[in-house]
Structures are given as structure tokens and as C-alpha cells.
N, C-alpha and C positions, 0 to 999 in steps of 0.2 A: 792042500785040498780044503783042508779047514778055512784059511784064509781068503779063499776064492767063493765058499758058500756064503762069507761075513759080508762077502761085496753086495752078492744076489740078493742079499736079502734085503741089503738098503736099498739099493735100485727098486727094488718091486716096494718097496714104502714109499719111496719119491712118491712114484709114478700112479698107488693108490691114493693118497691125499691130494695130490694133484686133480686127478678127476672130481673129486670130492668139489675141489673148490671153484669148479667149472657147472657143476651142478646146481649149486648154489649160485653162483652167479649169473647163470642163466635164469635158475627162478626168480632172485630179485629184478631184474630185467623188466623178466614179463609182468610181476606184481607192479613196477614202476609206470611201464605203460600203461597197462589197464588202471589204474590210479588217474593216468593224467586226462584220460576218456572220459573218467565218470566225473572228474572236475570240470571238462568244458559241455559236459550236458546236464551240469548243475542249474544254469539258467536258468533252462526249460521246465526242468523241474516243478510241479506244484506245491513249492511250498511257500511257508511265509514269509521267509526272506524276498525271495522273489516274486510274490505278490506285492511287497512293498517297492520292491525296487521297480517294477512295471506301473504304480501307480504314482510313483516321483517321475516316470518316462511321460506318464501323460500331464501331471498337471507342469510341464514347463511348456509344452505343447501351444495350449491357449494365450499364454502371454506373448508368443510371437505372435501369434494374431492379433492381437491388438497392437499389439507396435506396427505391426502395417498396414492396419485400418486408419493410425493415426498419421502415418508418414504423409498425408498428402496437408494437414492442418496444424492449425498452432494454437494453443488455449494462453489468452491472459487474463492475469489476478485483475480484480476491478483496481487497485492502486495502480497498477501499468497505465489499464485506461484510460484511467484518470489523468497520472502526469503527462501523457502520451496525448490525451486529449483527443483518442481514440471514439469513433461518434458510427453508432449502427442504427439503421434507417430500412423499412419496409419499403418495397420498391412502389411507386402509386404512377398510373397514370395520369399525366396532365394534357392539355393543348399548350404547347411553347411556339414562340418565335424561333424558326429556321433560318440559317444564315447562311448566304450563300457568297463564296471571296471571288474576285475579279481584280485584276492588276488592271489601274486605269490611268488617265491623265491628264492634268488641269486644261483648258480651253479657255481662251477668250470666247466670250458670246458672239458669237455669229450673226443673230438678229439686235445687238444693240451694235456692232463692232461699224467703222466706216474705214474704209480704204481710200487712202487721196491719193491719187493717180491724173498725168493729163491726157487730156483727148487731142492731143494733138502734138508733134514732135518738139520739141521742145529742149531749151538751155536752162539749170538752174544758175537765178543770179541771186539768191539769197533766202537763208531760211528765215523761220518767225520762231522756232519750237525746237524742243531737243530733247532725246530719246529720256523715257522714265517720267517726265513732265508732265502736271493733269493740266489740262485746260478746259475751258471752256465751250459751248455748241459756237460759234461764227467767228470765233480768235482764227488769224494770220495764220497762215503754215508754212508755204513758202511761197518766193517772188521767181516768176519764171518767165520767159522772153521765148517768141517765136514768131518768126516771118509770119508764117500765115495768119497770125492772129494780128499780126502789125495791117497786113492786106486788109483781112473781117474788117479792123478797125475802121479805116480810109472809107473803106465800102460805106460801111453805116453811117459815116461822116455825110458824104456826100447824097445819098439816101436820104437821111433827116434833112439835111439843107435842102432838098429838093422837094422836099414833101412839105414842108415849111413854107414854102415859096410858091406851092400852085393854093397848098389852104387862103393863103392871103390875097389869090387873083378872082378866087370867088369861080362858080359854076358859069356867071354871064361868060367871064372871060377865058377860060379853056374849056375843053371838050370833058365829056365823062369818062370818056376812054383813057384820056389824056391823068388824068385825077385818082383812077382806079389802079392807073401802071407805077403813080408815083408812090402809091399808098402800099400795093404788092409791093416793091423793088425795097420800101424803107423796113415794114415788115421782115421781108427775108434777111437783110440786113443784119437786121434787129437777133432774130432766130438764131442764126452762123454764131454769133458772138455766145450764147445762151448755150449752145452746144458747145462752143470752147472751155467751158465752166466759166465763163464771168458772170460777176455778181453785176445787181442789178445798177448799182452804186458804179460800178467801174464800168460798167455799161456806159451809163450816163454822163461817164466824167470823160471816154472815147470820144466824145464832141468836142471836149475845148482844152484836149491834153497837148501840150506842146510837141512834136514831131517828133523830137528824141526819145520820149518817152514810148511811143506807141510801138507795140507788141508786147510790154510789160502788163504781165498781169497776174493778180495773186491768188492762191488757194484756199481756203476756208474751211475750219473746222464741221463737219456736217452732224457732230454729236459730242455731248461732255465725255471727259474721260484722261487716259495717259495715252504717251504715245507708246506704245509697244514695239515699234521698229519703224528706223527710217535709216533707208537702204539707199542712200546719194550721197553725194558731196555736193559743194558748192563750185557753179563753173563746169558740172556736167551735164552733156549730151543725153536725155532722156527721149526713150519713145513713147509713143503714144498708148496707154493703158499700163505701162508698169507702174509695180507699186511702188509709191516715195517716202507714203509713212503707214502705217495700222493704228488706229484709237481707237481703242475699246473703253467701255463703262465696267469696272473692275467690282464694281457694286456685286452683282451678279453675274457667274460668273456659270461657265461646261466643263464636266467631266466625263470624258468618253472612257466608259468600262469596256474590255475587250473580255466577250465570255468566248468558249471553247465554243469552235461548231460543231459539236457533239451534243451541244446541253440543249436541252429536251424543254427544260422550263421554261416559260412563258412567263415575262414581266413584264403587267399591267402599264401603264400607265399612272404615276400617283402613287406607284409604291416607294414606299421608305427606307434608304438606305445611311449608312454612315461612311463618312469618307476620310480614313487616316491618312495625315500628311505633319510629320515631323514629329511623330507622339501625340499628335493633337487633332481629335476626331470631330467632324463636322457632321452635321442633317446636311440629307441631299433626298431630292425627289426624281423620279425618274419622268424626264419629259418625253422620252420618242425613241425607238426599238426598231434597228435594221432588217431587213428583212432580206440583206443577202451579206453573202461572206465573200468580207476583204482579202483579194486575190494575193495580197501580199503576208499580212499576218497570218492568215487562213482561220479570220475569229470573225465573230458577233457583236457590232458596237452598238453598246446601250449609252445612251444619252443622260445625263440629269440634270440639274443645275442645284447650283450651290450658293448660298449667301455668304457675302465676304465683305461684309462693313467694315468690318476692322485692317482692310487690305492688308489681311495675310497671306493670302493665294493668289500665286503668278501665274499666267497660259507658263505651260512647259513644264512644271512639278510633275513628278509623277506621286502617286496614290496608291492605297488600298483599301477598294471598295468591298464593303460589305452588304449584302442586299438581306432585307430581312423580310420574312413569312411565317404565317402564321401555318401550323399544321394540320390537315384537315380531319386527322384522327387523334385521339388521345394516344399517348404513346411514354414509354418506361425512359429514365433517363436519370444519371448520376453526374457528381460534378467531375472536374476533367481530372483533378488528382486525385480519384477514387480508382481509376485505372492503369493500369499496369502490364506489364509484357513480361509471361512465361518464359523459361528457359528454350523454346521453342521457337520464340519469335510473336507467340499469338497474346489477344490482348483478353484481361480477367480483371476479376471482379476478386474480392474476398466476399466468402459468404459466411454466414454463421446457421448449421446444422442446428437440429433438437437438442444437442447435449453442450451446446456451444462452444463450441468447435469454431473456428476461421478457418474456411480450407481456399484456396484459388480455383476457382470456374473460369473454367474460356466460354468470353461470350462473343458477339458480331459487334462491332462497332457502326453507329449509323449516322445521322448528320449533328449538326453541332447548333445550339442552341447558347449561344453568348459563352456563359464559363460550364453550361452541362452540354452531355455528351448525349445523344440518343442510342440504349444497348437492346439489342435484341436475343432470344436465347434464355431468358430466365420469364418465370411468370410474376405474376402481380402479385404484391404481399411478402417478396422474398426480402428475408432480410440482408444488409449489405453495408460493409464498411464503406462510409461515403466521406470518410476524415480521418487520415493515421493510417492509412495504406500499407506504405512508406516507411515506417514501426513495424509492424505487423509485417512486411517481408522481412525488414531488419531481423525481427527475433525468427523468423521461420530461417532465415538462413546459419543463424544461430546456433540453431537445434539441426542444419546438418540435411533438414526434409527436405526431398526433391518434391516440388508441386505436382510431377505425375504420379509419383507413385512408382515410377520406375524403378 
């Protein structure tokens, strides 16, 4: 009995301490929570710690903003500039020469050019000339034969003889009638040959040229020059008005510009263009402006001419005509490597701010004045890199900046 109360009594000690330490550890518990509450509402708290910590929140605040006020520009040391050769220019209005391009192409002159061709069907029996060749105004070209001109011949033979022969019988002895029909008949004669293109010389030598020879007769230069083509052989069959050679005077020479028939511009007569052929640019004036559109190109041929003493220019080169104008307004305008093309595809400017700053402005591009460009978009007096571009995006790509800002 004794031995069984010594049990109960430990049991009920367990089981006292036991609760004890449940007690306890429920209240440290709750002490622990409530501890970790009043830690994350420390922040809020007004005290000085956390006033200072609030006021380190805001001054980092302002320095992103200005790193993104500055992402669209780029700042350089004057030494940059300098080795950079970096050059900033107030924008001014000026009056320039406007330039306006045309794809064109060299011409024989048309009003100095002569085409030798016969009037009448014809055999080539021999040239005088050959292609590339300059000759002279009344030099040989070629030797050509034809019946009917052999016929003309006969005719005007017997004509002259006959007109010859009543002059000598005098008025007592034939009629007027008689005198006036021989005088027509030798005339007309005379005419036939004159329309075959004989010269006056082979005209005259048709009287007492031996039989074999007659229907031979030759061609004649009708102007100084080269021959630019001759489209025969010898021993061939020609008709009557093809061409057999071209002589132009290479002196002075056409370039036919083809403008768009869209373009709106109107070019005077007289106005001054430059006409590039092989790197090497020529004065050309504009002589004479179409007034309808070539069914085939579907352009506007402007006319000029061009001096070419030095016969450098052949009919058939092609060209690039430049036409030049003068602006009727004053207008802004930079050189052509002062612009540049954004990440976007558009074209800018670098400009330089009050604090100087280079940041890229998109502006319009307008016509082209020799090596300047006409920009629209900015005012008058803006300052603007018009040298070292080109650097200046270098270091902006550098630094990472996108020109938008984005």
C-alpha cells in the first residue's frame, strides 16, 4: 500500500511541472509574437532613426531624374572637341542655290548635225570617210551610182546641147516659142540633177563625162565635224532617204535631261546647270523645255547644251544633270555630314541646350543645296553641331543613351 502511494505521488509531480512548462511556453510564444509586430511597425514610427532613413529614401530620389533628363544627350570636355574637331554653329538664314538631279544624255546637236542620205535609189560604189573621222564642210563622203541619175544625166546633156544650138541661131532664125521650150526643157534638166544632190561642179562635168561613167555621182559634206555613223557597206543597195552617215560639230554639243512628270518646276530658259560625266562636271545652259510627256519614258525632256572643246563628250554618254536655283526665301540649312538618322529611321540634328548638353532632335529634311542640306523644324539662332556628328553619336553610343529617351 505504501509502495503504490510512492507511485501516485510521482505521477501527480510529472504531471504538475509538466503544465508548468506549457505555461511558460505559451507565454514566451505570445511575448515572441508581439515582439515581432512592434519590429515591423518600427518604420512607421516617428522617430529619428526613421526620419533619417526617410530622408536617405528621398535624396536618391532626384538623382534618377536627372539621369533621365540626361539619357537623350551627351556632354564633351572642350579637349574632345578640340581633337574631335568638333564645330557648333547658330542656325542663320541664308538665300542658296537649290539643286535639282535629272538622269540625262549626251546628244549630237541637231541644229549643227547633217545627215547624208540619197534622194534617190541608189548603189554604194565607194566611200570617201569613215566612222570617228572629223572632216571638213564640202569633203567626199561617198561615190554612189544610179540609173536614174545616169537618165537626169543624158537628159541635161541633150538639153544643154540644145539650148546651145538655138542661142547660136539667133531670134531672126527660130521662133520665140521655139527658144522659150529649149530654154524650159534645159532648165528642168538642169533642176532633176540638183534634186539628186549633185553638186554644181558634177553638174557641169554631166556634159562631157564619158558614158561609162554617167550615173556616178558623189556626196558631200554639208558641215564641219566627225562622222558619228555610217550605216552601209560598199556595193550596197540603198533607198532613197536612208541615212548612210551623221556629221555632227562635236564643239557644241545636247543633253537631254529627263525630269519626272510630276515635277511642278518650271525651268526658264538660260538657266544654269552642271552636267557630270565620268567624275568630271561640266556648265550646261538650258536651251528649250517640253511641253509634253514622252509616251515611252513617261518624263519631261529638258534640253541644254554643253561646250566640249576639249572633245570629251560623245552623243550617247549618259549624265547627271544637276539644275541649279536660286531660293526665293531665306531658309535654315546645315552641311550634309551634320545629319544623321535616329534609331527610328528619322533624320536629326545634334543640338546643344543652355547647359550644354548635345542632345539629337528629329528635324524634316528639305532640298539640297550643293554640300548643305535645307532642315526644317528648328528655329533660327539654334545652336547645332555642323562638324563631328559622327564623334558625338560615337561617344553618345558610348554612354549607352538611347536618343529617345525611351
Amino acid at each position: 500500500m505504501t509502495r503504490l502511494k510512492i507511485i501516485l505521488s510521482a505521477l501527480l509531480f510529472i504531471f504538475s511541472n509538466l503544465g508548468q512548462a506549457t505555461t511558460v511556453a505559451q507565454q514566451k510564444f505570445d511575448d515572441t509574437k508581439t515582439g515581432h509586430q512592434h519590429s515591423e511597425e518600427a518604420p512607421h514610427a516617428h522617430t529619428p532613426d526613421a526620419a533619417l532613413d526617410h530622408s536617405a529614401t528621398t535624396a536618391v530620389q532626384p538623382s534618377e531624374n536627372v539621369a533621365h533628363d540626361q539619357a537623350g544627350g551627351v556632354r564633351l570636355t572642350p579637349t574632345q572637341m578640340r581633337l574631335a574637331n568638333v564645330q557648333i554653329s547658330p542656325l542663320e538664314k541664308h538665300t542658296y542655290q537649290a539643286q535639282l538631279y535629272a538622269p540625262g544624255e549626251i546628244k549630237a546637236n541637231g541644229y549643227s548635225s547633217y545627215v547624208l542620205s540619197p534622194r534617190v535609189d541608189s548603189i554604194v560604189v565607194k566611200r570617201h570617210a569613215t566612222l570617228g573621222q572629223h572632216i571638213q564642210v564640202g569633203a567626199p563622203l561617198v561615190t554612189l551610182f544610179s540609173a536614174e541619175v545616169a537618165s537626169a544625166q543624158t537628159t541635161y546633156r541633150l538639153a544643154k546641147a540644145q539650148w546651145q544650138r538655138v542661142q547660136k541661131m539667133g531670134k531672126g532664125t527660130v521662133s520665140e516659142k521655139r527658144l522659150l521650150t529649149a530654154k524650159a526643157e534645159y532648165e528642168v534638166a538642169h533642176s532633176q540633177l540638183v534634186a539628186f544632190g549633185l553638186s554644181a561642179k558634177a553638174i557641169a562635168q554631166s556634159a562631157v563625162s564619158p558614158a561609162d561613167k554617167l550615173g556616178e555621182y558623189t556626196l558631200f559634206a554639208g558641215t564641219s565635224g566627225a562622222v558619228l555613223s555610217d550605216n552601209f557597206a560598199q556595193g550596197q543597195r540603198v533607198d532613197a532617204g536612208i541615212e548612210l552617215m551623221l556629221i555632227a560639230d562635236e564643239s557644241l554639243l545636247w543633253v537631254e535631261a529627263q525630269l519626272s512628270a510630276n515635277q511642278t518646276i518650271n525651268i526658264d530658259t538660260g538657266t544654269i546647270a552642271q552636267v557630270k560625266v565620268n567624275q568630271f562636271t561640266y556648265p550646261a545652259k538650258v536651251i528649250q523645255e517640253a511641253h509634253t510627256i514622252d509616251q515611252i519614258t513617261r518624263s519631261r525632256i529638258v534640253r541644254l547644251s554643253v561646250q566640249n572643246s576639249q572633245h570629251q563628250l560623245h552623243p550617247g554618254m549618259f549624265s547627271d544633270v544637276y539644275f541649279e536655283f536660286s531660293t526665293e526665301q531665306q531658309v535654315l540649312a546645315v552641311p550634309e555630314q551634320a545629319l544623321l538618322r535616329n534609331p527610328d529611321g528619322d533624320w536629326a540634328v545634334y543640338v546643344q541646350d543652355e547647359d550644354g548638353e548635345l542632345i539629337a532632335t528629329e528635324i524634316e529634311r528639305g532640298r539640297r543645296f550643293g554640300q548643305l542640306r535645307e532642315i526644317k523644324g528648328l528655329a533660327e539662332g539654334t545652336k547645332v553641331v555642323t562638324q563631328g556628328a559622327f564623334f558625338v553619336a560615337s561617344e553618345q553610343a558610348k554612354g549607352g543613351f538611347d536618343p529617345h529617351n525611351h
